[in-house]
Each structure stands twice: as structure tokens, then as C-alpha cells.
C-alpha atoms as an extended CHARMM CRD file, in Angstrom:
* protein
*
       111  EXT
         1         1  UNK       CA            111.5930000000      141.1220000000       66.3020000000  PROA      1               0.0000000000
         2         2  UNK       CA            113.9490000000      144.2320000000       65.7320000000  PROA      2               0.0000000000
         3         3  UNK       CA            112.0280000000      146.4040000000       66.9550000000  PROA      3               0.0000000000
         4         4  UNK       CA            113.6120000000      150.0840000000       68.0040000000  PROA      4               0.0000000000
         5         5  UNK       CA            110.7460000000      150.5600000000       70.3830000000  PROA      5               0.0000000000
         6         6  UNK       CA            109.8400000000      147.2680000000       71.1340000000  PROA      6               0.0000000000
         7         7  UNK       CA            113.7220000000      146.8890000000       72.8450000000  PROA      7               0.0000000000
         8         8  UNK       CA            113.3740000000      149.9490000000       74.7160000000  PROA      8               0.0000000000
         9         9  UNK       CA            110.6250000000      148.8360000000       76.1500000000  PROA      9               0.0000000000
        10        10  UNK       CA            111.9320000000      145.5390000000       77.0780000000  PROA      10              0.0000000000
        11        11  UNK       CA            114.7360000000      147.6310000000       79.0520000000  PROA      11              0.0000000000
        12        12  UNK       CA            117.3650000000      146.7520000000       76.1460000000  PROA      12              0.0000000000
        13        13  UNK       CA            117.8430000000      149.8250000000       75.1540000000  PROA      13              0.0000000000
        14        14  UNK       CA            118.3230000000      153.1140000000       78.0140000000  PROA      14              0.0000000000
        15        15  UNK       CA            115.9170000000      155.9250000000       77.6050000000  PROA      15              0.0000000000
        16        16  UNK       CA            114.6470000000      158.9700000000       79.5560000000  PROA      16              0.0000000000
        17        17  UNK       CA            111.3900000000      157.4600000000       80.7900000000  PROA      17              0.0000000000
        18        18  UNK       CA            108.9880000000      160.4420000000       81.2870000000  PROA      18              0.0000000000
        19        19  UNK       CA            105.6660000000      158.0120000000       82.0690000000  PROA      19              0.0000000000
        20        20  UNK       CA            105.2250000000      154.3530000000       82.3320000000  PROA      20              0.0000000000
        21        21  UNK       CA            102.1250000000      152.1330000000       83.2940000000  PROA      21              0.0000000000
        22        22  UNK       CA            101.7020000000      148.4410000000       82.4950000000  PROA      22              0.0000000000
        23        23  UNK       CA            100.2370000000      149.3580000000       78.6210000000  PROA      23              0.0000000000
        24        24  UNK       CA            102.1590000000      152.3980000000       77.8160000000  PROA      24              0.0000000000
        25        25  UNK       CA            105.3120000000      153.9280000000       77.9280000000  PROA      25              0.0000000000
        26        26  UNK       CA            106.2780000000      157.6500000000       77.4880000000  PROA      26              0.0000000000
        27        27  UNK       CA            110.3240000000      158.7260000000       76.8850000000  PROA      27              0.0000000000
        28        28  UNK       CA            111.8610000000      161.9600000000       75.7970000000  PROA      28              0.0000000000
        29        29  UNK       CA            112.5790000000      162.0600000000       71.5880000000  PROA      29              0.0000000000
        30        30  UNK       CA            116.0160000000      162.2810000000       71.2250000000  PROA      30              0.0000000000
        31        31  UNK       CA            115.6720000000      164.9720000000       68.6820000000  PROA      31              0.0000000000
        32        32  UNK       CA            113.0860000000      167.1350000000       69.7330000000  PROA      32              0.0000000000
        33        33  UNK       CA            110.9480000000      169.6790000000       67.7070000000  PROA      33              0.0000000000
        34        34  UNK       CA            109.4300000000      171.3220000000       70.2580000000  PROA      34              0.0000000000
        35        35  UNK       CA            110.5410000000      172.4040000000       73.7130000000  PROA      35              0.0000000000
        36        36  UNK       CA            109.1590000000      169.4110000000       74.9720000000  PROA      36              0.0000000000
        37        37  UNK       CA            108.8700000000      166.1760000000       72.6800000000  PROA      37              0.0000000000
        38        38  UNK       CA            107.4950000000      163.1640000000       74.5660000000  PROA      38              0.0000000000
        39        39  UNK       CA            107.0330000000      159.6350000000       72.2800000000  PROA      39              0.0000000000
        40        40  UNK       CA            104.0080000000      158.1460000000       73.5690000000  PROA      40              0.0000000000
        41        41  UNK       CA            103.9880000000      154.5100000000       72.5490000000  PROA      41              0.0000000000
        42        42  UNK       CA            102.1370000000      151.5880000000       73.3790000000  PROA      42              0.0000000000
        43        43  UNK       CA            103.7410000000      148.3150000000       74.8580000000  PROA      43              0.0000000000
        44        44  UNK       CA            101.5250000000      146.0950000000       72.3270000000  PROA      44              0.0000000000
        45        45  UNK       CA            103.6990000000      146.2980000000       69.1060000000  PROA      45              0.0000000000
        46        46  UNK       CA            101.0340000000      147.7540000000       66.4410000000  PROA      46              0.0000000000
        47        47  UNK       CA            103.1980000000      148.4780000000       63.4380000000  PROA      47              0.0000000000
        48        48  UNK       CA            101.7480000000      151.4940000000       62.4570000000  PROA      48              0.0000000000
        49        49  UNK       CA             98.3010000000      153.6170000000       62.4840000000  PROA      49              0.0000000000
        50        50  UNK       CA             96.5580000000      150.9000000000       59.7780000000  PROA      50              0.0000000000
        51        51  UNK       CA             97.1820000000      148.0800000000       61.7530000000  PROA      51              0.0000000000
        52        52  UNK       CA             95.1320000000      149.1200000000       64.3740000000  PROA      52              0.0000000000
        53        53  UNK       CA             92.0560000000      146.7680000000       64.6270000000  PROA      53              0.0000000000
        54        54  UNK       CA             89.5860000000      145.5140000000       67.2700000000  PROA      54              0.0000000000
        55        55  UNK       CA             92.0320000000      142.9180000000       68.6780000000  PROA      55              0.0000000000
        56        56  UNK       CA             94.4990000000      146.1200000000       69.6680000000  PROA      56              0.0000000000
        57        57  UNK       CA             92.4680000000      149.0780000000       69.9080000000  PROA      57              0.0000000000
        58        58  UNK       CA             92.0820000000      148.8170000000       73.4110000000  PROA      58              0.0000000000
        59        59  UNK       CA             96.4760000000      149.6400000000       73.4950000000  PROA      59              0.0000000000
        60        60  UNK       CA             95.8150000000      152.6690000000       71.3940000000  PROA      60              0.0000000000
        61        61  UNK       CA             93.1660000000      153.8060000000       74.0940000000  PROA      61              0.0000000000
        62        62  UNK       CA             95.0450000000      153.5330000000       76.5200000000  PROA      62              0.0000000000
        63        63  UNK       CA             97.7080000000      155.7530000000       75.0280000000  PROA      63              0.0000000000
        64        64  UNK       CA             95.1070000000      158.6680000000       74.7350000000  PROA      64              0.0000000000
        65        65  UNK       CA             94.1490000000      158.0340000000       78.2000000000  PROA      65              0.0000000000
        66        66  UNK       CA             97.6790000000      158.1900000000       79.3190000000  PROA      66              0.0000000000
        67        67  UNK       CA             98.3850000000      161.3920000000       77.5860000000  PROA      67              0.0000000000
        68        68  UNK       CA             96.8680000000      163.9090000000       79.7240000000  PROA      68              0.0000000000
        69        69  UNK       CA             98.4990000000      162.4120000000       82.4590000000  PROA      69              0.0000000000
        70        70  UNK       CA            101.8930000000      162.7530000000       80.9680000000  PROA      70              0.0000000000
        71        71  UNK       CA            100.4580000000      166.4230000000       79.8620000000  PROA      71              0.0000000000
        72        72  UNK       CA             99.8330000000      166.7450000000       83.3080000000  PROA      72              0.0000000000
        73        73  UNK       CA            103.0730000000      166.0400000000       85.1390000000  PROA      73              0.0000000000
        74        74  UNK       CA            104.9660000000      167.7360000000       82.5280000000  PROA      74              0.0000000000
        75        75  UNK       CA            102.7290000000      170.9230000000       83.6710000000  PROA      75              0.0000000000
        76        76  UNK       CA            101.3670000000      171.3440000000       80.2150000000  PROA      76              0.0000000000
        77        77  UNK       CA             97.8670000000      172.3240000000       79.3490000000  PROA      77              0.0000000000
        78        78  UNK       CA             98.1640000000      172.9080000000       75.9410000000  PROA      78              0.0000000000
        79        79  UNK       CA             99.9100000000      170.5910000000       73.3480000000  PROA      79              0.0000000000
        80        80  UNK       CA             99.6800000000      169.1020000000       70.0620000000  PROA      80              0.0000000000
        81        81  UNK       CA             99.2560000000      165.2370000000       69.3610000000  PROA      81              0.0000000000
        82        82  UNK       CA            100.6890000000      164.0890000000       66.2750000000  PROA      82              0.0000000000
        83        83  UNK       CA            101.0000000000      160.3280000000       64.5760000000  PROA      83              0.0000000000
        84        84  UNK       CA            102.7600000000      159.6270000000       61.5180000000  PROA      84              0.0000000000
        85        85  UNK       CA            101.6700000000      156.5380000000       59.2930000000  PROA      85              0.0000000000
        86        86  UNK       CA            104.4380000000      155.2160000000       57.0070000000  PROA      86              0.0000000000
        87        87  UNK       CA            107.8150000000      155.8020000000       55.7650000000  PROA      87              0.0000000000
        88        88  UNK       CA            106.6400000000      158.4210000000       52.9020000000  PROA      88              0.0000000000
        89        89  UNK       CA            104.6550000000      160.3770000000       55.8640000000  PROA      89              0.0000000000
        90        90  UNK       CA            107.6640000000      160.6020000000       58.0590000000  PROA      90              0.0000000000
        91        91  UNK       CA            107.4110000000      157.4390000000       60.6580000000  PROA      91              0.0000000000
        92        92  UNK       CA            110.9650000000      156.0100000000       61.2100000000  PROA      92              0.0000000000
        93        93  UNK       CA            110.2950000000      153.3760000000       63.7490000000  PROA      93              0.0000000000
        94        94  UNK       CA            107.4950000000      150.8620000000       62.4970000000  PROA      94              0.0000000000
        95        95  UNK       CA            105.9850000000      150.9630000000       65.8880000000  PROA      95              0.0000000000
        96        96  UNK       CA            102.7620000000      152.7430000000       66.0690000000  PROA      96              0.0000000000
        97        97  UNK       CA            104.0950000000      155.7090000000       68.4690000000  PROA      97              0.0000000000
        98        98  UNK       CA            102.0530000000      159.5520000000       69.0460000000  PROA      98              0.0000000000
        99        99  UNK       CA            104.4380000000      162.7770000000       69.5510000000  PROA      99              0.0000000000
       100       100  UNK       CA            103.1400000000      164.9250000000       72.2250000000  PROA      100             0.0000000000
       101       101  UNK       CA            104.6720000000      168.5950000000       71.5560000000  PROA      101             0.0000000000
       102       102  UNK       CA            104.5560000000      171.8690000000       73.7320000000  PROA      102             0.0000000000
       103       103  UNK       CA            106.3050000000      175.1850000000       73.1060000000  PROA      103             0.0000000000
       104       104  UNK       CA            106.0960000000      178.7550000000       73.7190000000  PROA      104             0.0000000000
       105       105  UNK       CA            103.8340000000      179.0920000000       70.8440000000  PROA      105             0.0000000000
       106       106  UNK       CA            103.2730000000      175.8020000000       68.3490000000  PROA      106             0.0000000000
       107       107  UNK       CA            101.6120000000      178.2800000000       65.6550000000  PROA      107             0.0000000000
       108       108  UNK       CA            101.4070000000      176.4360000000       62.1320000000  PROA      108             0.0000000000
       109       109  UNK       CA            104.8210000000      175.2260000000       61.7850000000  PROA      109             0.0000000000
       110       110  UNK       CA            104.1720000000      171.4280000000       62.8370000000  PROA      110             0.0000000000
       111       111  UNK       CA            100.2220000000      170.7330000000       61.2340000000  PROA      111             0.0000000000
């Protein structure tokens, strides 16, 4: 598989790990939007957002559970959550994957 994600979490590829359990991994997106820009991805590959079934769901749980834990020891309360299914909607990798942003003041500029 040439998988982007799928590498980096196989330790093929160097990141900056921000969060890491044995389901999901966190790392820092290399070109951020937001003061902080965390890629929340699960270690199950799950192409994208409609490939998520009853056989996987249980990886995509444990991504939101993860998430206020990485919210947490980033020292965010408030953040926005944000998954993006398909090429024409803006997802690059083909590896289902959340962005967790935080900034001074999100406002309306990322919906």
C-alpha cells in the first residue's frame, strides 16, 4: 500500500508526533491553518469518511475519544474538528484523517 499516512505510521516516514496510543496517532500538519493544526488519524487504514462501516467504526471512535486528550495536553479548550471526504472536498491523503484547529479566534473563516 502507498499510503502517505499509513508509512508514517509504520515509522517510515519522520513526523512531529503530538499523541500516540495503540489505535491512533496525532502529528503536527506540516502546513498549518491555524495556530495549532494537529492530524488526528487512525492506525486502521479507512480510506476516507464513506468507508467507514461496522467492521472499523470502532478506529473512528477511538479517534474522537483521543481528541480531547490531545486537546488537553495541547492546553486547548476550545477547537474546531474538521474531516474532509474526497479529492473534490479537499482530502489529499486517502486516509481517513480529522484536523483539530485552535487559534486566537477561529471565527467563520474555516466552516
Amino acid at each position: 500500500m502507498d499510503c502517505l499516512f499509513c508509512k508514517i505510521i509504520a515509522g517510515e516516514i519522520p513526523c512531529k508526533r503530538v499523541y500516540e496510543d495503540d489505535r491512533v496517532l496525532a502529528i503536527y500538519d506540516i502546513n498549518p491553518q491555524a495556530k495549532i493544526h494537529v492530524l488526528v488519524v487512525p492506525k486502521q487504514h479507512i480510506c476516507c469518511t464513506n468507508a467507514i462501516n461496522s467492521d472499523n467504526s470502532e478506529a473512528v471512535a477511538a479517534v474522537f475519544e483521543a481528541i480531547p486528550k490531545i486537546a488537553n495536553s495541547l492546553g486547548i479548550e476550545s477547537y474546531r474538528v474538521i474531516n474532509n471526504c474526497g479529492e473534490k472536498a479537499g482530502q489529499s491523503v486517502m486516509h481517513l484523517h480529522f484536523h483539530l484547529l485552535n487559534d486566537e479566534k477561529l471565527g467563520a473563516k474555516i466552516v
